[in-house]
N, C-alpha and C positions, 0 to 999 in steps of 0.2 A: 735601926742598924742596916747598914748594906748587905746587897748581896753581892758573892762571889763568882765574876763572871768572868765568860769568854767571847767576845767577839768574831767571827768569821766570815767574811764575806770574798766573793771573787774580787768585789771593785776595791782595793786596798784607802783609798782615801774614803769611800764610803763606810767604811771601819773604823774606820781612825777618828771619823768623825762621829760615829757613833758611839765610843769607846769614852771620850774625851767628854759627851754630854752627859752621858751616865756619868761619869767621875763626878763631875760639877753636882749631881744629884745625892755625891754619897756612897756609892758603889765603888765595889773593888774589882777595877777591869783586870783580867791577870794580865792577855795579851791579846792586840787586834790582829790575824793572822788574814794572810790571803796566798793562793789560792784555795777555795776550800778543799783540792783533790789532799791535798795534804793536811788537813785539820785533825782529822780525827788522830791520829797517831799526837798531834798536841795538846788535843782536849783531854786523851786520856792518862796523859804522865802529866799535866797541870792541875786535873780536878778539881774543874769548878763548881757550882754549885747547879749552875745556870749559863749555857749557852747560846748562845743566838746564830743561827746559822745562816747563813744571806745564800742563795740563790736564784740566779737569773730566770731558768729553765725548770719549773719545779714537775713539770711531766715528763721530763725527758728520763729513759732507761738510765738508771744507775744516779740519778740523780742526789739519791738518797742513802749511797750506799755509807757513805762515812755514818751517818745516823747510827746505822744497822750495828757496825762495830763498836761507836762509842757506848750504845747503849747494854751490845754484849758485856763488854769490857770495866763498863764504871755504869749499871744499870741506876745508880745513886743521882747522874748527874742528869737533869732534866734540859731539854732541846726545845727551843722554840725556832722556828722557822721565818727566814726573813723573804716574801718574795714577791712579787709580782701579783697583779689580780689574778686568783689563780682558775683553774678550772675545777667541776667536782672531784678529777681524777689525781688534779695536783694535791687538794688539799688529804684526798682519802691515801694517796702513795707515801704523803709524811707522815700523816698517821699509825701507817701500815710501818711504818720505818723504825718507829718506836718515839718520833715526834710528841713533845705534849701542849705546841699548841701552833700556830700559824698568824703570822702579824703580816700584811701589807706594806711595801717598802714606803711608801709614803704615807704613813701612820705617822702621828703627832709623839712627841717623847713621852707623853704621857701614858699612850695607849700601850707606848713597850714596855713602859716599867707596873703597868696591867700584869701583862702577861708575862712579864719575869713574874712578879711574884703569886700567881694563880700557879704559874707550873711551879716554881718550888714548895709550894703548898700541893702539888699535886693531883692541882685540878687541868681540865682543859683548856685553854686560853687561844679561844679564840671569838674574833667579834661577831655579835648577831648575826649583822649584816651580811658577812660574808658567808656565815650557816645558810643565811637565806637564800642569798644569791645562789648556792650551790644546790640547793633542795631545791628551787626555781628551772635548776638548771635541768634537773634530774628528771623532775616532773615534767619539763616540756622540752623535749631536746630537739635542739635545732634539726630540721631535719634536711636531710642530706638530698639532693637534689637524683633525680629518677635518673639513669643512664638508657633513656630509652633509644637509641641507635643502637648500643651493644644488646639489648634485651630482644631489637628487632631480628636483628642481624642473625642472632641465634636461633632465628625461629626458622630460618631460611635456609637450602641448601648451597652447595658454591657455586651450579649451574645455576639457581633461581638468584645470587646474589650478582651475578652475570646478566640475568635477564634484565633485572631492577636497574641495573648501569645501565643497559642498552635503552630501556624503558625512558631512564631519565635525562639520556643523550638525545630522545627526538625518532629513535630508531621505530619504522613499523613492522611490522611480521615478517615481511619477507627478508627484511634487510637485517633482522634480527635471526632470523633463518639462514641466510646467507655466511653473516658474519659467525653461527657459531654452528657450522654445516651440519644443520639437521632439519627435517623436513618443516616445512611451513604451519603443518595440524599442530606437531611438537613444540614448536616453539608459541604457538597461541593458546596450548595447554600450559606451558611454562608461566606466561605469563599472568593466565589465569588464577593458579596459584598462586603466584606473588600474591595478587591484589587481594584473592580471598585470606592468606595467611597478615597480612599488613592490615583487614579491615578495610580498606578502601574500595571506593563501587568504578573507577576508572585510573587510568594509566596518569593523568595527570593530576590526580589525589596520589597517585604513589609517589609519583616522581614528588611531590611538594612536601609529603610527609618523611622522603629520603634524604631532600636537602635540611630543613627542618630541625630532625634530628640527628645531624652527621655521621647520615649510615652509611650514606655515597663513600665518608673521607675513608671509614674504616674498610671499606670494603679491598679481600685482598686482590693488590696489581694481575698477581699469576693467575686470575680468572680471566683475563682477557687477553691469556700467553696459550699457543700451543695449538694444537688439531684436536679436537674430541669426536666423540663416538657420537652417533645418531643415537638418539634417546631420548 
């Protein structure tokens, strides 16, 4: 015996064509509806048994919220998820939504009429594979690249981030004395700290480690604006 379904998808021919293979299977599609902003107020004065809900964007905020309603409303009607390869957070957000299961849009007809009937039996329907992928995911996460110019830059004041531009313009002591009028000792102090707070044993370790990591780009303009104090 079929089950009692509802189609949703943003892409309205990708509905209709899902809609139309399930029939061919036996299945009583009630209606292929698109866009899904407006589903839920369908699914829940239709009452299907089994929804299929398509989703371009399954991480994105509020993604999921018709989920949250239909499942207030008609907690009886079980929601399988149609989306994209998803990420661990996509599949945990439909989950979290009251989802009971998550299929791959380029899933075979077979694998969906899986998971229709796993969730109307009210199991979780979804593929190994993608468990795995996601527990892969979890366990080894990409990791996010170091921002070490902003990490530098922080460690410096806004006169030392003044001297490191000068440093990395070519400028020597005097002329770095000159340009930011204050004695010669003070600015070969300035400098000094640069190199020891950067790690570096010479001016032109600094300046390579500032092009490098674009501490130069972030450094702010209004450091090399204005008359300052001797210090």
């Amino acid at each position: 015996m079929g089950v009692r379904l509802m189609v949703v998808d943003d892409h309205r021919l990708l509905a209709e064509a899902l809609a139309s293979a399930l029939k061919l299977r036996g299945h009583r599609v009630l209606a292929a509806a698109a866009p899904t902003t407006g589903a839920a107020e369908l699914v829940v004065s239709r009452a299907p048994e089994v929804c299929l809900f398509g989703t371009a964007a399954p991480a994105e905020p509020g993604a999921f919220d018709p989920i949250v309603r239909i499942r207030r409303e008609r907690p009886q009607i079980a929601v399988v998820v149609l989306g994209p390869v998803p990420s661990p957070l996509g599949i945990a957000a439909a989950f979290a939504a009251g989802a009971a299961g998550y299929v791959r849009h380029d899933e075979r007809i077979e694998g969906v009429e899986r998971a229709i009937t796993k969730a109307r039996a009210g199991e979780a329907a979804v593929a190994p594979q993608l468990l795995q992928c996601a527990f892969a995911e979890l366990l080894n996460p990409a990791v996010q690249p170091d921002d070490e110019g902003q990490r530098l830059l922080q460690m410096l004041t806004p006169r030392e981030v003044e001297v490191l531009v000068r440093v990395a313009e070519g400028e020597g002591t005097r002329l770095i004395a000159a340009g930011m009028r204050i004695a010669p000792s003070t600015a070969r102090t300035h400098v000094q700290r640069v190199l020891m707070k950067l790690g570096v044993g010479s001016r032109l370790e600094a300046a390579a480690l500032a092009a490098r990591t674009g501490l130069l780009d972030r450094a702010a303009v209004g450091t090399r604006q204005g008359p300052d104090t001797v210090g």
